[in-house]
C-alpha positions as CSV (number, residue, x, y, z in Angstrom):
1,X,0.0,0.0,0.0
2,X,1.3,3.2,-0.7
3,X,1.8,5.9,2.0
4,X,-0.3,8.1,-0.1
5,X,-3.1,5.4,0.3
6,X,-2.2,4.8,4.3
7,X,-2.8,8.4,4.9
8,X,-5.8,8.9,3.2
9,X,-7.4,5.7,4.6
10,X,-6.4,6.7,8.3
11,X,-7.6,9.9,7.5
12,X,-11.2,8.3,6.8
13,X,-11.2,6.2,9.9
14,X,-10.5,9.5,12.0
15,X,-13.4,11.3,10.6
16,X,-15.7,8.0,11.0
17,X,-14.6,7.8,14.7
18,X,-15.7,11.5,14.8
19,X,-19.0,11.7,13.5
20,X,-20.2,7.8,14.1
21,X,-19.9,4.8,12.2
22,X,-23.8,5.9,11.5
23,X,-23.1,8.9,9.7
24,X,-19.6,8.0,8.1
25,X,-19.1,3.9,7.7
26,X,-16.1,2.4,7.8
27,X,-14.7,2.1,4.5
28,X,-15.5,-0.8,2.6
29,X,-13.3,-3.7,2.9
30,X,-12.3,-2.5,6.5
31,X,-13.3,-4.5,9.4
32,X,-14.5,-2.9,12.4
33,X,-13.5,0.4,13.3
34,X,-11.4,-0.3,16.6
35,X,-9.8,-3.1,14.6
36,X,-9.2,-1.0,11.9
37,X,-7.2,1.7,13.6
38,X,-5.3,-0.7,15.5
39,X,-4.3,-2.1,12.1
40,X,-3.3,1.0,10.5
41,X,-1.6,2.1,13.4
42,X,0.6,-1.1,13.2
43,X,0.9,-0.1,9.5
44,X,2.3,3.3,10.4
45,X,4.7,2.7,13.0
46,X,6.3,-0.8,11.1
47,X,6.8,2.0,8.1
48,X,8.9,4.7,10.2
49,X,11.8,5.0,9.2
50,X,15.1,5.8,11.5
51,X,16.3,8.5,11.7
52,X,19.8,9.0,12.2
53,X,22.1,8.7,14.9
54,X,22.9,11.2,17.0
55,X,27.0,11.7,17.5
56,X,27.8,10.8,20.8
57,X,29.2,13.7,22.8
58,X,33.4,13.1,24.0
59,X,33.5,12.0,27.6
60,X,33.8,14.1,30.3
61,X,37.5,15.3,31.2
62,X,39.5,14.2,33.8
63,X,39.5,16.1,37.2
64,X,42.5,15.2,39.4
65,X,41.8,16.7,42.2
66,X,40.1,14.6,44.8
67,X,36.0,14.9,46.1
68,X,35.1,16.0,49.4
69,X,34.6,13.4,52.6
70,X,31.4,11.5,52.5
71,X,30.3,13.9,55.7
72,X,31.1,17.0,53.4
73,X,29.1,15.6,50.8
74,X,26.1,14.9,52.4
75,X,26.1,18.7,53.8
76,X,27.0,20.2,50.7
77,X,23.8,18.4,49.5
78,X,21.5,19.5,51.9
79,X,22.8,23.1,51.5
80,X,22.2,22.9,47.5
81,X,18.7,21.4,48.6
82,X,17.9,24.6,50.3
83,X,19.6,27.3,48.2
84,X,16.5,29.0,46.7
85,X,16.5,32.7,46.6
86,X,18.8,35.3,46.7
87,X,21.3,35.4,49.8
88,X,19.8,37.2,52.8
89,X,16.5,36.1,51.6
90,X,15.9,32.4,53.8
91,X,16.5,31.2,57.1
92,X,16.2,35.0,59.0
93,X,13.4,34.4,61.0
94,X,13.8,32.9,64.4
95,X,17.2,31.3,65.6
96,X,17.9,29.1,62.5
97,X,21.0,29.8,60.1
98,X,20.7,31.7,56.8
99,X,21.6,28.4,55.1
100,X,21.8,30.5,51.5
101,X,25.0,32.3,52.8
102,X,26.2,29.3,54.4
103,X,26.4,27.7,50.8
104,X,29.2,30.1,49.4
105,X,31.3,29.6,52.7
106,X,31.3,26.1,52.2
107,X,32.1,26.4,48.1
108,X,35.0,28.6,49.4
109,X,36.3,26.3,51.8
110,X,36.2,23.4,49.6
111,X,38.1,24.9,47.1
112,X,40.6,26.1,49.8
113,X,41.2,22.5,50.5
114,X,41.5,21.7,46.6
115,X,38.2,19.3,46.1
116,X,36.5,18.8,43.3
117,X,32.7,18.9,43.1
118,X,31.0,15.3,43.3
119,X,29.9,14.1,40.1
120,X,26.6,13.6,41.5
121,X,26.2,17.3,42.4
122,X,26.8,18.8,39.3
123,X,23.7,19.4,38.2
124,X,22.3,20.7,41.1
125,X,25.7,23.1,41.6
126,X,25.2,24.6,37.9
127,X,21.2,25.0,38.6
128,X,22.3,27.0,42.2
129,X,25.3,28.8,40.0
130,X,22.4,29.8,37.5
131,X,20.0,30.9,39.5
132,X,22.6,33.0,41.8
133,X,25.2,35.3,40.0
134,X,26.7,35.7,43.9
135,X,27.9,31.9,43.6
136,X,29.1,31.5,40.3
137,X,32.5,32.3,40.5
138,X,32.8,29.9,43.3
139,X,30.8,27.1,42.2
140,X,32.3,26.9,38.7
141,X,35.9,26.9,39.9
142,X,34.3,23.7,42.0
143,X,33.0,22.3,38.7
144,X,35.8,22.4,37.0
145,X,36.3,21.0,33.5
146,X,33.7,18.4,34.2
147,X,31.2,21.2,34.8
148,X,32.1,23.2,31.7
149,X,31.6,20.0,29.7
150,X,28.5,19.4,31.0
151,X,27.4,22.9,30.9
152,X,28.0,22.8,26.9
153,X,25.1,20.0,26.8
154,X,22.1,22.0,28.6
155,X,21.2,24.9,27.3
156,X,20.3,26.4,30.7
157,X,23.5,26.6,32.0
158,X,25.5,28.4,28.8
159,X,25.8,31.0,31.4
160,X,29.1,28.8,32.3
161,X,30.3,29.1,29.0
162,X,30.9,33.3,29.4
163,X,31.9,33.0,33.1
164,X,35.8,34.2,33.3
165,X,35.9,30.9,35.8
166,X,35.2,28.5,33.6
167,X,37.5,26.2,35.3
168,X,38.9,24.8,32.2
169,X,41.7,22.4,31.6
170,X,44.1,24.6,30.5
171,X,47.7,23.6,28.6
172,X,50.1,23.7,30.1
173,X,52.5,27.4,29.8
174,X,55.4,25.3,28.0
175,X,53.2,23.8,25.4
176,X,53.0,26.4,22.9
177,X,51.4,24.8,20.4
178,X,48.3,23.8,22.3
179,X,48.7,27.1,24.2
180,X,48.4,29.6,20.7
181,X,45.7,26.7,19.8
182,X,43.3,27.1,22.5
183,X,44.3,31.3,22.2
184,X,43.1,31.3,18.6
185,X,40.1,28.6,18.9
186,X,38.8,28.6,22.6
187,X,35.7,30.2,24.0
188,X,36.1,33.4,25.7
189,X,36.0,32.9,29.1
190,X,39.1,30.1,28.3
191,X,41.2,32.6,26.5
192,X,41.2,35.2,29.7
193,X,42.0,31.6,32.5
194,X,45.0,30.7,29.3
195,X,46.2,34.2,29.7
196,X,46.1,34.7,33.5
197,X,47.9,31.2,33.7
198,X,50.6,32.2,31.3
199,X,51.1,35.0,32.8
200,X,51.6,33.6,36.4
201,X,54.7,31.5,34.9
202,X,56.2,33.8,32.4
203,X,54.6,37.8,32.4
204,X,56.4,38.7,29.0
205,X,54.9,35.3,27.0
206,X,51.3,36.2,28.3
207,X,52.4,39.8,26.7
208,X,53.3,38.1,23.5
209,X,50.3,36.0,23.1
210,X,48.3,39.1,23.6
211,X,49.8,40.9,21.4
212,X,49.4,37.9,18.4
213,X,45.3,39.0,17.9
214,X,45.2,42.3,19.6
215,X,44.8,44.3,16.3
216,X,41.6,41.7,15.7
217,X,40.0,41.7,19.0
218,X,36.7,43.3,19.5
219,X,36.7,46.5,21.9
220,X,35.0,45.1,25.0
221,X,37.3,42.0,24.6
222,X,40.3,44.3,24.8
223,X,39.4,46.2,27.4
224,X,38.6,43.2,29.6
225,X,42.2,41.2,28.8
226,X,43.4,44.3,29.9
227,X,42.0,44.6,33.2
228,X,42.9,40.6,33.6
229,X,47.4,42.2,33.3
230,X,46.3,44.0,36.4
231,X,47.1,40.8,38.7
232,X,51.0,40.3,38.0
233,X,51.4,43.9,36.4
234,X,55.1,44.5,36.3
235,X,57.5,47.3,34.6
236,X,57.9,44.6,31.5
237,X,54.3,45.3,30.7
238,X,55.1,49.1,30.0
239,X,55.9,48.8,26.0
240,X,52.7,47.1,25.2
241,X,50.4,49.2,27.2
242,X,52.0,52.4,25.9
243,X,51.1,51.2,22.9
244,X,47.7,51.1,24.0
245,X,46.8,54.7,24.7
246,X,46.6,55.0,21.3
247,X,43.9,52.9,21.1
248,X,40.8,53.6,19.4
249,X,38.7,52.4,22.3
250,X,38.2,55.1,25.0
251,X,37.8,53.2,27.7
252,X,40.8,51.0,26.7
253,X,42.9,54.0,26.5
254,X,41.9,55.1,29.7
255,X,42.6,51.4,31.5
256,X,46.1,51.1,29.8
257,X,47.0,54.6,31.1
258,X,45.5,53.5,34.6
259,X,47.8,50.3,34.7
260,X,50.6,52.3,33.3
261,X,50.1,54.8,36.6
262,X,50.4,51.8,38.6
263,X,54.0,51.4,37.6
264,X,55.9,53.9,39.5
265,X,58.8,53.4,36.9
266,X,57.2,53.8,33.7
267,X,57.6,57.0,31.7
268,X,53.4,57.9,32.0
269,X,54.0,58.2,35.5
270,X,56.7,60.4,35.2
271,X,55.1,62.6,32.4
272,X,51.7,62.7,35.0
273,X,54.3,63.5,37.8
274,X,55.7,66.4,36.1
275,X,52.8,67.8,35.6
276,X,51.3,67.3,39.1
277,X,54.7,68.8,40.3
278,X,53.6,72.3,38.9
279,X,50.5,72.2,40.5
280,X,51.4,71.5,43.8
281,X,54.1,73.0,46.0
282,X,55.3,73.9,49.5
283,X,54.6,77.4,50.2
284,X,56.9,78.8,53.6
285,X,56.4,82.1,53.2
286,X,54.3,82.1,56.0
287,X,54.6,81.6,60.0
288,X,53.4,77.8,59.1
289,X,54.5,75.5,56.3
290,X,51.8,74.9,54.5
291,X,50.5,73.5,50.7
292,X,49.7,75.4,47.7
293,X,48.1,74.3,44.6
294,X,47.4,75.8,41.3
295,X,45.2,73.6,39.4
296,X,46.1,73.0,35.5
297,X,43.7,76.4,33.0
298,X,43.7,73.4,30.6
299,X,44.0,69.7,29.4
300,X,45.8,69.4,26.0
301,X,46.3,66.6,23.9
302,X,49.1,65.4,25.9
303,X,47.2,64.9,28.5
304,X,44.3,63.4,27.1
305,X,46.6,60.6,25.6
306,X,48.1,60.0,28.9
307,X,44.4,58.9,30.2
308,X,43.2,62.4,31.7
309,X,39.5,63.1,30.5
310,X,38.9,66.7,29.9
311,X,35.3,66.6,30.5
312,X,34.3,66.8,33.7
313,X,31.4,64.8,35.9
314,X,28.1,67.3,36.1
315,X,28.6,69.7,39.1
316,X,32.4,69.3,39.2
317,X,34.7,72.2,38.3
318,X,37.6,71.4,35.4
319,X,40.0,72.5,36.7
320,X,39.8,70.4,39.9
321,X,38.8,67.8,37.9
322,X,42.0,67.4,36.3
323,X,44.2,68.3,39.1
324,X,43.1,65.0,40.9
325,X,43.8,62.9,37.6
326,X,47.2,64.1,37.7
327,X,47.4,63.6,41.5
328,X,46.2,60.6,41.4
329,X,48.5,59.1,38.7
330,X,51.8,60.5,39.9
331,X,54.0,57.9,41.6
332,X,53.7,58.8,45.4
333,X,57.3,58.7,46.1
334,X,57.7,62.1,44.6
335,X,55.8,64.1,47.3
336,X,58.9,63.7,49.8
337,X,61.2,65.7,47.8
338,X,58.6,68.2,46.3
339,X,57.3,68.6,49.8
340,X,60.6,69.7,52.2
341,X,62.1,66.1,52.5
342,X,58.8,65.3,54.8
343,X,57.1,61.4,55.3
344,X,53.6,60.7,54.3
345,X,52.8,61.3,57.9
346,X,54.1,64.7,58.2
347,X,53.1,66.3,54.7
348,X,49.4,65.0,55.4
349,X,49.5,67.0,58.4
350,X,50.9,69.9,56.3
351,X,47.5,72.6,56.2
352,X,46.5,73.0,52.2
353,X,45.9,76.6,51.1
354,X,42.9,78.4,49.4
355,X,40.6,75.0,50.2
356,X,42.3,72.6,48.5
357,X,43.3,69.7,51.1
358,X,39.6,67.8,50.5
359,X,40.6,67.5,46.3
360,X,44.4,66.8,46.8
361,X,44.0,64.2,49.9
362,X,41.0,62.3,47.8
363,X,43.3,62.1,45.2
364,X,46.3,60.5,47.5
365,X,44.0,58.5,48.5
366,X,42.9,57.4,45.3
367,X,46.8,56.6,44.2
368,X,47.8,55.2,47.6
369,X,45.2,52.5,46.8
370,X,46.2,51.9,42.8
371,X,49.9,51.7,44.1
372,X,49.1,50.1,46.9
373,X,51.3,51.9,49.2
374,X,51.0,50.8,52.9
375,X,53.0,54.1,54.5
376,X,51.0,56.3,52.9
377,X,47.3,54.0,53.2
378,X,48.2,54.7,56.6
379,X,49.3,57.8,56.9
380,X,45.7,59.1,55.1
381,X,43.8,56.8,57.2
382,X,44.4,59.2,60.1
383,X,44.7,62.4,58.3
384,X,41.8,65.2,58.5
385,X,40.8,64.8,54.2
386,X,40.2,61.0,54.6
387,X,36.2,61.4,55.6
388,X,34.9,59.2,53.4
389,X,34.1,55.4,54.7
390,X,34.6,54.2,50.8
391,X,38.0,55.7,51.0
392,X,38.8,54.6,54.1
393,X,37.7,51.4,52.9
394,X,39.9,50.9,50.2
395,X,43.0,52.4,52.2
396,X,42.7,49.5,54.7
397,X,42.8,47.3,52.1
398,X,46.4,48.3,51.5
399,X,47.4,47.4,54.9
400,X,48.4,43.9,56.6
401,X,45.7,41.7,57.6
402,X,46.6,42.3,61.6
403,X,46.9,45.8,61.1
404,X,43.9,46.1,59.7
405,X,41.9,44.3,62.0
406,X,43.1,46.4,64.9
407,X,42.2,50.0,63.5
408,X,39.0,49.0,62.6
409,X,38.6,47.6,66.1
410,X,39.7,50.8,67.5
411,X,36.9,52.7,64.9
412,X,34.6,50.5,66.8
413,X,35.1,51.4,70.1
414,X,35.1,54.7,69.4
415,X,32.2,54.9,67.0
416,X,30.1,52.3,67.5
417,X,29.3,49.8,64.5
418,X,26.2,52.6,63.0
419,X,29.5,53.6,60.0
420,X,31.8,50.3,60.1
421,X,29.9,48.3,57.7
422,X,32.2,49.1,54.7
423,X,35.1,48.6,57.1
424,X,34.2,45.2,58.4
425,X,33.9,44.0,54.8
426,X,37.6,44.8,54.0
427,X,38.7,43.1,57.0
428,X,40.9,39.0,56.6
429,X,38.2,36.3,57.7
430,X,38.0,35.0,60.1
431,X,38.0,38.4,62.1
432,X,40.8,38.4,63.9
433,X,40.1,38.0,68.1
434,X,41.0,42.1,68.2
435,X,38.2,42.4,65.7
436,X,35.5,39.7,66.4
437,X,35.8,41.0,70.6
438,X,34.8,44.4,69.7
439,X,31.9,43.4,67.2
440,X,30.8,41.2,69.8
441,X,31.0,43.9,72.6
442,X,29.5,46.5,70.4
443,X,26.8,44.6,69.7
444,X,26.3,43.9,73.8
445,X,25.4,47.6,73.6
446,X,23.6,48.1,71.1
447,X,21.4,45.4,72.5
448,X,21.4,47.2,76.3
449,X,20.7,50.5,74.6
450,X,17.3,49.0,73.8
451,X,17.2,49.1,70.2
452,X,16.4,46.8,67.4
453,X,18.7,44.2,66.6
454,X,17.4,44.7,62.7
455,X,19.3,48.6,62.6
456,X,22.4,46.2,62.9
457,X,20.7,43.6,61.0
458,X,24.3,44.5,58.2
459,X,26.9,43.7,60.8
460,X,25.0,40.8,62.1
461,X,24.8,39.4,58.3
462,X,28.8,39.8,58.7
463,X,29.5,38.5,61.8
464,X,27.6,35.4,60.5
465,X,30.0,34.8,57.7
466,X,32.8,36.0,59.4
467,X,33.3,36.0,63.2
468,X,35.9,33.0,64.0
469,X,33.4,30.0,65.3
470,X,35.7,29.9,68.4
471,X,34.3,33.0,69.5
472,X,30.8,31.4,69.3
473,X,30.9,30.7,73.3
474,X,31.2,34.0,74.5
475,X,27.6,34.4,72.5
476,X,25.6,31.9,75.2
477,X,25.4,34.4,77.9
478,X,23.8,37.2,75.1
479,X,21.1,34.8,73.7
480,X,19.1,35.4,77.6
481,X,16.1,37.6,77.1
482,X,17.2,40.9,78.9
483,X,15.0,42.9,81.4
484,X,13.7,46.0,79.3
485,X,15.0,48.7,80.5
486,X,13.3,52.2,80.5
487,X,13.0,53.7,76.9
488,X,14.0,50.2,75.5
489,X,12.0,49.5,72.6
490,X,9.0,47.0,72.9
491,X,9.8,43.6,72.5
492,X,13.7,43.8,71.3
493,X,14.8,41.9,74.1
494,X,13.3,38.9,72.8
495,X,14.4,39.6,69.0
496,X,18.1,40.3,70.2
497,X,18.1,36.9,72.3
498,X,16.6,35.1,68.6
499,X,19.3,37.2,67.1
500,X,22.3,35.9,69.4
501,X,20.8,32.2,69.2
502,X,20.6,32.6,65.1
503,X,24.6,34.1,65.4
504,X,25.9,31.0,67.8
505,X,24.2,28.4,65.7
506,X,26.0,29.8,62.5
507,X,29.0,29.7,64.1
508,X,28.8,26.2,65.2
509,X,27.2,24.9,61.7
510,X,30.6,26.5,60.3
511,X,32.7,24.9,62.6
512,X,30.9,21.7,61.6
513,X,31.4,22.3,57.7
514,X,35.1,22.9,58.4
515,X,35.7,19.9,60.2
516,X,33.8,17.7,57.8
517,X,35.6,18.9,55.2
518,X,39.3,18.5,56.9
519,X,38.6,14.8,57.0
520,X,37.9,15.7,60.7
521,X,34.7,13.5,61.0
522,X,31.1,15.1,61.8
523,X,27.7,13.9,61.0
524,X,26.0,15.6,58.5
525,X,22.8,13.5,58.4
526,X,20.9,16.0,59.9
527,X,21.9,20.2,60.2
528,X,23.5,19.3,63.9
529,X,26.6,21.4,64.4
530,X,29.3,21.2,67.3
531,X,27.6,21.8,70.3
532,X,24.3,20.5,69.2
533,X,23.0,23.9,68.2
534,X,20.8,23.0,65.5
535,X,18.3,20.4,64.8
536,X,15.7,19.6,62.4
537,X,12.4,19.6,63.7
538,X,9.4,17.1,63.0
539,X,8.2,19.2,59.9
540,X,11.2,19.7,58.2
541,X,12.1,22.9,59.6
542,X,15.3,24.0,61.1
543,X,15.7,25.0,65.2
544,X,18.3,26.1,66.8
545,X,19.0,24.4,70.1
């Protein structure tokens, strides 16, 4: 029978199952009309042809490095099994942990201890990494190649594919051939891991390989290879990003004459010191040393080439405007001898005439950080232009770990926590004891002042993820509802106490986490953490103990 013929005849036995064998019979020669479809279905599925095969995708990569205990495992599960919403969203009501910011602590520790992420778990790591942008540098790094090459097969997750953490097997630097390969034929987000990884071994080859499409690279892509030399920047970058400012991007002009300004030595930042030289100078003709500035009357094309944009922002004055470029990308070392032989110390102590000192400090500031320069981070950290918390901020980020710790301690005690936010989020973590102890403490007031614990509901999100678990006993005595005191607001005592229990049960569950994932043993069967802090009640939900 031809298909022609098959197709009209099912056709028939559709419409005479439609309207009734009454008013349409089964075509002659048919039998009945359930028979009849049964046999023409036989008919059309014995007639299908195959189609073709489908080319097997390669297997999955190898991943050396080794998966997490078996404890680890299971906790990483049940953290994945309860990452919905956006951090800060679950878990805040009551004493139980915020398991959605526990999950990136744990990604973070497990890739301290070089694991891998348990074949098992990938899909349900990419579907967390997809639906939170927070995680995905974390949780593709723990994918690793394996994730990539699953990623590749589901279009859900081709967010993976454009992540700069790709966590791809990369060549190795000495292989040049499969090195310029992958360069010239990878994806994206390959090409910038290939370069940072070159560049870590040998700085001038990552330079070279650059340099082999740069001509050819879109704008955007440029610009963001660029920003990738910052890590590893060194004086034999210089001739290649000179070459840059005469690039016909603006913004990667701008980023190579940045990154050039970060290199005390090269010749940008002595052209931008020259010019920052005239503008500022020690003026003792006076009863008191002081500072006096004459701000640039115009930016030329020199200046413009070296990265300084004439225009200003709306509401800000050219002239100011382009003194603090200048300022800001002069090497810092040059102050001493243009300013009486003094330290950083003395000449920001050094009065700044005709109302200067607020433009010329933020500007220090602003170098002190791209230089990372620790005597003069901390020299502006105490100076009298330095009012900013964002700039303070990013000064303490130029200072050692201990130090660090301590002065924001000291800000602290003798500010309260109401404008250390941006500080504590600088700070090494765990917070070191100086740190964590006055957290603690300044939360103690806060608590016997009367107010609500959600004004410090920031801090408290920080002390979660970072205030060392050992400090977590000290925190027993605080979780006791406190007599209300005259003025106290109504009913804080009891959220303060839910506050302190949610804070010590955090800091047990992460003393769990780490122990299960040093091998240390632990049960993670349930959410109980050292000290028995948290259970699971008989719905489901969690409780701290």
């Amino acid at each position: 029978m031809t298909s022609t013929h098959t197709t009209t005849a099912w056709e028939e036995l559709v419409t005479s199952a439609l309207l009734g064998t009454d008013r349409r019979p089964v075509p002659p020669g048919e039998c009945s009309l359930l028979d009849a479809a049964a046999l023409h279905t036989v008919r059309r599925r014995a007639g299908l042809l195959p189609a073709a095969a489908a080319v097997p995708p390669s297997p999955a990569p190898d991943d050396p490095r080794p998966e997490p205990p078996e404890p680890a495992r299971r906790r990483l599960a049940q953290l994945l099994a309860d990452r919905a919403g956006p951090p800060g969203s679950g878990g805040r009501r009551g004493a139980a942990p915020d398991l959605t910011e526990l999950l990136p602590q744990w990604l973070a520790a497990a890739l301290r201890h070089g694991y891998r992420a348990p074949a098992a778990q990938l899909d349900a790591l990419l579907d967390a990494a997809r639906a939170r942008t927070d995680l995905r540098p974390q949780a593709l790094a723990f994918a690793g190649a394996r994730g990539l090459w699953l990623a590749r097969l589901n279009p859900d997750w081709k967010f993976a594919l454009r992540s700069t953490s790709s966590g791809a097997v990369l060549p190795a630097s000495a292989d040049t051939a499969a090195v310029q390969r992958l360069w010239e034929e990878g994806l994206f987000a390959e090409r910038v891991a290939l370069l940072t990884t070159v560049r870590l071994d040998a700085p001038a080859a990552g330079i070279d390989l650059l340099a082999t499409t740069w001509s050819t690279e879109r704008a955007e892509d440029r610009l963001m290879f660029l920003d990738s030399l910052r890590t590893g920047l060194t004086d034999d970058d210089e001739p290649f990003l000179e070459g840059a400012l005469a690039d016909r991007s603006r913004n990667v002009r701008s980023t190579a004459a940045e990154l050039l300004s970060a290199l005390p030595a090269s010749a940008l930042a002595g052209r931008m010191a020259e010019r920052a030289m005239t503008c500022v100078s020690l003026d003792l003709s006076g009863e008191q040393a002081r500072i006096s500035v004459e701000a640039p009357h115009e930016c030329d094309a020199a200046m413009q080439r070296d990265g300084v944009s004439a225009v200003p922002p709306t509401g800000r004055g050219e002239r100011s405007w382009w003194l603090g470029q200048l300022v800001e990308a002069a090497p810092l070392g040059v102050w001493a001898a243009r300013l009486g032989g003094r330290s950083p110390g003395r000449i920001v102590a050094l009065p700044v005439a005709d109302g200067w000192e607020e433009e010329l400090h933020a500007a220090w500031c602003r170098a002190a950080v791209r230089q990372r320069d620790t005597e003069w981070s901390r020299a502006l950290l105490s100076g009298p232009g330095t009012a900013s918390l964002a700039e303070r901020a990013k000064l303490l980020a130029a200072l050692p770990d201990g130090e660090r710790a301590c002065w924001v301690a000291e800000f602290i005690a003798g500010h309260g926590l109401s404008e250390a936010f941006q500080l504590l989020a600088v700070c090494d973590v765990p917070w070191a004891e100086p740190l964590g102890r006055a957290v603690v403490d300044a939360l103690e007031i806060a608590r016997d002042a009367g107010s609500y614990p959600w004004s410090f509901s920031g801090v408290m999100g920080l002390a979660e993820r970072c205030l060392d678990p050992a400090e977590a006993p000290r925190l027993e005595i605080l979780t006791a509802i406190p007599d209300e005191t005259e003025g106290a607001s109504p009913g804080a005592g009891s959220y303060w106490s839910e506050a302190f229990q949610r804070l010590g049960s955090t800091l047990r569950l992460r003393a769990a986490m780490a122990a299960e994932l040093a091998g240390e043993g632990g049960d993670s069967r349930g959410l109980t953490g050292t000290g028995g802090g948290l259970t699971r009640g008989n719905d489901g939900a969690i409780e701290g103990g």
